[in-house]
C-alpha positions in Angstrom: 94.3 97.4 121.5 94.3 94.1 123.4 91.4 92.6 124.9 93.8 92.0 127.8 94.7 95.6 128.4 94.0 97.5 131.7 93.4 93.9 133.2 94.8 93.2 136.1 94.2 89.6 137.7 91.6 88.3 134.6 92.4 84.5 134.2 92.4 82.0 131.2 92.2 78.6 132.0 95.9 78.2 132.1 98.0 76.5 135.3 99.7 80.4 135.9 96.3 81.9 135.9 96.6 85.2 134.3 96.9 86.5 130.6 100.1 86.6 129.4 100.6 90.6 129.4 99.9 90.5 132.7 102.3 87.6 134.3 104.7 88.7 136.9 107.7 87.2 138.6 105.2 86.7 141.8 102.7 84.4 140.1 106.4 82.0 139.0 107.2 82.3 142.7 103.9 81.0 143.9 104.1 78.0 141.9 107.0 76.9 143.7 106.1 78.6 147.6 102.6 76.6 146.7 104.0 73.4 145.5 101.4 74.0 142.5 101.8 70.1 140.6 102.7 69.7 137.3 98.8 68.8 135.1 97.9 68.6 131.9 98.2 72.2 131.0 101.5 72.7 133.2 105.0 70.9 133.2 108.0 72.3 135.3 111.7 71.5 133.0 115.2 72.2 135.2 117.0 72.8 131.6 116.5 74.2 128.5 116.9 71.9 125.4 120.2 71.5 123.9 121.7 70.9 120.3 121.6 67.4 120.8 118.3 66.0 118.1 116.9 63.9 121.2 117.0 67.2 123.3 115.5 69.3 120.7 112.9 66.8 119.6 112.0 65.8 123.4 110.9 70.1 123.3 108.7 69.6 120.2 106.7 66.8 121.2 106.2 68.7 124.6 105.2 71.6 122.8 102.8 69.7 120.4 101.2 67.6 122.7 99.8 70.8 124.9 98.8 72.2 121.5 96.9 68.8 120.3 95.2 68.6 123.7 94.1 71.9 126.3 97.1 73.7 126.1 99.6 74.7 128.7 102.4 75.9 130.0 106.8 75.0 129.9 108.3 76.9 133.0 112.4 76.4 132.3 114.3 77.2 135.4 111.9 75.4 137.9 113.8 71.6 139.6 111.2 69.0 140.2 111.4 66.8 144.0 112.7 63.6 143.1 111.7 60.4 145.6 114.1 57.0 145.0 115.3 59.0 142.6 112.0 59.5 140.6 110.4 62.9 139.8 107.5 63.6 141.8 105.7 66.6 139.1 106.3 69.1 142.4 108.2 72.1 142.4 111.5 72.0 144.7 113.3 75.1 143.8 114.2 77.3 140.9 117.5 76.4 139.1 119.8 78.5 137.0 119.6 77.7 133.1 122.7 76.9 130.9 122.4 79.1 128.5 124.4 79.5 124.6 123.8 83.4 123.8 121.8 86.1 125.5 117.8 85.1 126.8 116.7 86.8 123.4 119.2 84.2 121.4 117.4 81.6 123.9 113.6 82.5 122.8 114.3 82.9 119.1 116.2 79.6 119.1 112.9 77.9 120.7 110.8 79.8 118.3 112.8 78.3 115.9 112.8 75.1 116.5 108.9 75.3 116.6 108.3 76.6 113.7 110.6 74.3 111.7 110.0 71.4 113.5 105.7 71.2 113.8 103.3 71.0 111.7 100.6 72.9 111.6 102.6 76.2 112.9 101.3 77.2 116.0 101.4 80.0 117.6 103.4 79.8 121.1 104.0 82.4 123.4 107.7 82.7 125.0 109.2 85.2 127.7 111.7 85.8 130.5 111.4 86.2 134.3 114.5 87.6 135.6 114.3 88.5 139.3 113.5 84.9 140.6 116.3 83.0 143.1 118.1 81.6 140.9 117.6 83.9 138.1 115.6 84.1 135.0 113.0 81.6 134.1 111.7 81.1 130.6 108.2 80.5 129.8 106.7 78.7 126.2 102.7 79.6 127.1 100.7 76.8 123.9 97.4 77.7 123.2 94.8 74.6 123.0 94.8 74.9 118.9 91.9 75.0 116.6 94.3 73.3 113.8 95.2 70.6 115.8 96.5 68.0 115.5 100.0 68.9 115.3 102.5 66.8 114.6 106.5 66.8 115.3 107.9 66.1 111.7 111.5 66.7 113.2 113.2 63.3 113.4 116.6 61.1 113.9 117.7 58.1 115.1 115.6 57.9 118.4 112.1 59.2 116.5 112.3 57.3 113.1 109.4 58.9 111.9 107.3 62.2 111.7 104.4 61.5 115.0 101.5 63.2 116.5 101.8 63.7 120.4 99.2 64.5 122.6 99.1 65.1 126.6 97.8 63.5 129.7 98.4 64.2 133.3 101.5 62.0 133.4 103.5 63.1 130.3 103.0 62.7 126.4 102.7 59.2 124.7 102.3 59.0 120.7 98.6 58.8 119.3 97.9 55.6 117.8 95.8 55.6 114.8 92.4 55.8 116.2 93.5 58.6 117.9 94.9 60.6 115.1 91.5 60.1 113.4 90.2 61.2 116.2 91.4 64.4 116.6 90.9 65.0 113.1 87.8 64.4 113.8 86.8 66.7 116.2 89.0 69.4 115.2 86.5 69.4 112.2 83.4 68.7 113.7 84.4 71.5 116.4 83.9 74.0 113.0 80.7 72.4 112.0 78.8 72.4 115.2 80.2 76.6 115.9 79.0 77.2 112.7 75.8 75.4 112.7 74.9 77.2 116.4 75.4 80.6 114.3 73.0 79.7 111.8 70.1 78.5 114.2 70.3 81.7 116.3 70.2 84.3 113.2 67.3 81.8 111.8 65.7 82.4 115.4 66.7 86.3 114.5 64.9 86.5 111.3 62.1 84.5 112.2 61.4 87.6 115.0 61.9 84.9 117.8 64.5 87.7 119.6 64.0 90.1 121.3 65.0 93.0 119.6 62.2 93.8 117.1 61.6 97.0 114.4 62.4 97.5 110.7 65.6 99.0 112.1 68.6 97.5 110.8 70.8 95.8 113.3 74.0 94.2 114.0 74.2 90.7 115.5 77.3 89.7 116.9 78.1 86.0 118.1 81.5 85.3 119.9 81.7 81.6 120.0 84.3 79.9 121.6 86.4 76.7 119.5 85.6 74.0 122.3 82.0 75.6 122.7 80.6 72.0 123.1 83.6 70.2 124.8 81.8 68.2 127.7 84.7 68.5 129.5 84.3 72.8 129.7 82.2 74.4 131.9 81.0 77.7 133.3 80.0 79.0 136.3 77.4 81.6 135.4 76.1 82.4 138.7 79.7 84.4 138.9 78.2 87.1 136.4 75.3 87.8 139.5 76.9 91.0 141.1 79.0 91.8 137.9 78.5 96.0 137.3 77.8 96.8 133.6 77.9 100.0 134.1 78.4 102.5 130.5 80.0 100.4 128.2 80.1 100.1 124.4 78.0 96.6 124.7 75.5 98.7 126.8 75.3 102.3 125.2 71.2 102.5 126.9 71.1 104.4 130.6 71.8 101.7 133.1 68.4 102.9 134.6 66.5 101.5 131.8 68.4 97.8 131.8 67.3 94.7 132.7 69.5 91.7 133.6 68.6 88.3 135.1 69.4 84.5 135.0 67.5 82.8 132.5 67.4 79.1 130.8 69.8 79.9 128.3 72.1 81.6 130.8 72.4 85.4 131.6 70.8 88.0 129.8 71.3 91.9 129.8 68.8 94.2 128.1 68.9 98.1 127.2 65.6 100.1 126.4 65.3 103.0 125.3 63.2 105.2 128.1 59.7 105.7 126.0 59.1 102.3 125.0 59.6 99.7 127.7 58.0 96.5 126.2 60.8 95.7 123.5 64.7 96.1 124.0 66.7 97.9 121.0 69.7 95.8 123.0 70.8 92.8 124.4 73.6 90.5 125.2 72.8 87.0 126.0 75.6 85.1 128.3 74.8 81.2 127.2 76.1 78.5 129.6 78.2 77.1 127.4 80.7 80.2 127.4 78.9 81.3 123.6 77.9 85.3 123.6 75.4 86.6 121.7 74.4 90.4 121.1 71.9 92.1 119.2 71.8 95.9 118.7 69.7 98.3 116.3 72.6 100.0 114.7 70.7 102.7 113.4 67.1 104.4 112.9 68.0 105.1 109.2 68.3 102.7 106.2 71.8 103.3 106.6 75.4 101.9 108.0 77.1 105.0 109.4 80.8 105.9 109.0 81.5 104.9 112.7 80.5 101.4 111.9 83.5 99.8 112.7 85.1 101.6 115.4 81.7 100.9 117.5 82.3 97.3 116.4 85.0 97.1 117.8 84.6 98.9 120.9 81.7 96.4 121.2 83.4 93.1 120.6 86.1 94.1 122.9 83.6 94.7 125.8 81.9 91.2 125.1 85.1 89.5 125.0 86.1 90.9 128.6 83.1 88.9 129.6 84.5 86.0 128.6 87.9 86.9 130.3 85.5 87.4 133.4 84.1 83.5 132.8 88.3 81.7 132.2 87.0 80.7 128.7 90.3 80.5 126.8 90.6 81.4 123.2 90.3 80.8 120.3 87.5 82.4 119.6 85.3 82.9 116.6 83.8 86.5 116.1 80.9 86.1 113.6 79.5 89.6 112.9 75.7 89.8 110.8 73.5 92.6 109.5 70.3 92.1 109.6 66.9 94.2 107.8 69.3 96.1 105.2 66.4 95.6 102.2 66.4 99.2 101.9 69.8 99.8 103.5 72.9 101.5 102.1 76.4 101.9 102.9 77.3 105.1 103.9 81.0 106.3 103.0 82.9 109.2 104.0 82.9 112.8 101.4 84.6 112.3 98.4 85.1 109.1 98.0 85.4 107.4 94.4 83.1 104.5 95.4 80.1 106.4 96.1 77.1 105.3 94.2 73.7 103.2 93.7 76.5 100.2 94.4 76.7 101.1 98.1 73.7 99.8 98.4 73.6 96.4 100.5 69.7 95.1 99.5 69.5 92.6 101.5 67.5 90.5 104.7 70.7 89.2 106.0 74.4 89.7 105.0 76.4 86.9 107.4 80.4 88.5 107.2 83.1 85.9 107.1 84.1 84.5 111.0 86.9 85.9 112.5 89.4 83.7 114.9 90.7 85.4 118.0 93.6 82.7 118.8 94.4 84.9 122.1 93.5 87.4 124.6 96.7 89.7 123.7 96.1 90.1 120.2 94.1 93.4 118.7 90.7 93.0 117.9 91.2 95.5 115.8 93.1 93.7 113.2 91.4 90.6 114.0 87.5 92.0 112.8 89.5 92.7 109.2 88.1 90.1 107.1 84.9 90.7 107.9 85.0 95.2 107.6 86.4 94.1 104.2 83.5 92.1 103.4 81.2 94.6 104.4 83.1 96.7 101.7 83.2 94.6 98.6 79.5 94.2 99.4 79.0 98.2 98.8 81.1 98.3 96.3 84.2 98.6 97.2 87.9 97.1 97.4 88.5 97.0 101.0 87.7 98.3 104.1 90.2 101.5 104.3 90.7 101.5 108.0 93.3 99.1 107.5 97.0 99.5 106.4 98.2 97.4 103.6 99.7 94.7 106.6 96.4 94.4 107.8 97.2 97.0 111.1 94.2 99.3 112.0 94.9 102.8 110.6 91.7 104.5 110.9 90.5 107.0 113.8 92.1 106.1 117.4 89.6 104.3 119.2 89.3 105.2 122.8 87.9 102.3 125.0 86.0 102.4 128.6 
């Protein structure tokens, strides 16, 4: 289960303005009826690459320079006004593409060429628009990469080399040396400084500085965008003011016992349970710079119950519609901790091999491996894997066993809100 699905009009930072399940032949048309101009993160092309190694690589530096910058978009089908014969970045009109082979041979001929042409693979999205004026339209949607940068290692007479290519507003242009080290640079320190924020908040966690306090153990759960410190990003916060929270699996307390209100760090929602008003067993904190924090008693026992993961889940998924709500674009590191499991113990279902003194997990904190959500479409599900496995080896056992052998969720069908 997507985090996109059931959305109808949720954006992500991108030129076309929705997530990629939900595009429709409407949102192409407006780009031309709006004379919407080509950016940085959109570029209008009236043909398809050919065979021809200028052609093909002329694709892959496109293609790698959205990836190596903020990401974007490659609309094929869409003719550009041209003034003194120059193009102007403005959509004229749609076009019919020359195509070799069916629109499924055209998209797994692109795919191809990415794949075997880039380095680091990344991870495009391509589809069809059929009923546009001058029929279909092809799409190549780039994520803004966390393993970037990427560089075009397909080459021939015109490209005498393997080169890194990054975007600006009026095309790509090769990356010298500084900026290569650059972007090595901050693609690393983009790591360091996500992981270090994770670290400071559970130290503020254990240190009883939150909010949520108790011998109880709990589950932290930080969702922290890549570009979380990129100057360039920001938020508007104030859009979260008349947001309904409503039931959710973020917010299992009665909405008449929640609290939420602007504060310095951002927004911040709290649940209470309806005897004791003075500390929260709940709360999500929205900070300004797109990161989500939640904190939640998981149970009143020294125990992790069966349902563990399929509330996880439920849980993450509901956080990251927030994020949807705010046009933060992935990826997205999910970082899940238990906390206060000193006397805690893993509880597993009847029967099972495992059970025994090793299930127990004895310990203040247990931080589970990060998580990387490279886009809204993809199952959290499957994503949350590494870290339910870790959870499992640290009780004793191989895996998690909610998981098929491929790494696809095969445990109880989980029904969201």
């Amino acid at each position: 289960m997507s985090v996109t699905d059931n959305f109808s009009t949720q954006t992500v930072n991108l030129m076309i303005g929705k997530s990629w399940n939900n595009i429709k032949e409407e949102d192409i048309k407006r780009l031309v009826d709006d004379a919407v101009p080509e950016s940085h993160t959109l570029d209008y092309k009236e043909e398809l690459p050919n065979e021809s190694a200028k052609s093909e690589l002329d694709f892959l530096c496109d293609v790698a320079s959205f990836a190596n910058a903020s990401g974007g978009e490659l609309i094929f089908g869409i003719k550009e006004k041209r003034e003194e014969g120059r193009p102007t970045a403005i959509p004229e009109a749609f076009v019919q593409l020359r195509m070799r082979g069916t629109l499924d041979e055209t998209k797994r001929r692109l795919e191809s060429l990415i794949r075997s042409g880039i380095t680091p693979t990344i991870a495009v999205k391509i589809s069809h628009f059929d009923n546009l004026p001058a029929g279909p339209v092809i799409v190549v949607r780039v994520p803004a990469s966390w393993a970037a940068p990427h560089m075009v290692t397909r080459y021939g007479k015109d490209f005498l080399k393997p080169q890194f290519y990054q975007r600006h507003n009026g095309g790509n242009h090769p990356m010298d040396i500084g900026e290569i080290r650059a972007a090595f640079t901050v693609s690393e320190s983009r790591f360091v400084r996500v992981r270090q924020f994770r670290t400071e908040r559970l130290d503020i966690i254990q240190a009883d500085e939150a909010l949520v306090d108790g011998p109880q153990p709990r589950r932290a759960i930080h969702l922290l965008p890549i570009n979380l410190f990129d100057p360039n990003t920001s938020l508007d916060i104030s859009r979260l003011e008349n947001r309904t929270w409503g039931q959710s699996p973020a917010f299992i307390g009665n909405p008449r016992w929640r609290s939420s209100y602007f504060n310095f760090e951002g927004y911040l929602i709290q649940d209470f349970a309806p005897k004791n008003e003075s500390k929260p067993f709940a709360y999500v904190q929205i900070f300004h710079a797109g990161a989500i924090e939640s904190i939640k008693i998981v149970s009143d026992y020294q125990h992790i119950g069966n349902d563990f993961e399929v509330n996880t889940i439920r849980q993450v998924k509901d956080l990251a519609k927030i994020l949807v709500d705010l046009e933060v674009s992935p990826p997205i590191l999910i970082m899940l901790s238990l906390l206060r499991l000193k006397n805690a113990h893993l509880m597993l279902p009847p029967n099972t091999q495992y059970s025994g003194p090793q299930n127990d997990l004895n310990r203040e904190l247990l931080p589970l491996p990060e998580c990387i959500l490279e886009d809204w479409d993809t199952p959290i599900e499957n994503v949350l894997r590494p870290a339910f496995n870790a959870l499992y080896q640290s009780a004793g056992m191989p895996r998690s066993f909610n998981h098929d052998k491929d790494g696809n969720w095969n445990g109880q069908e989980i029904a969201f809100h």
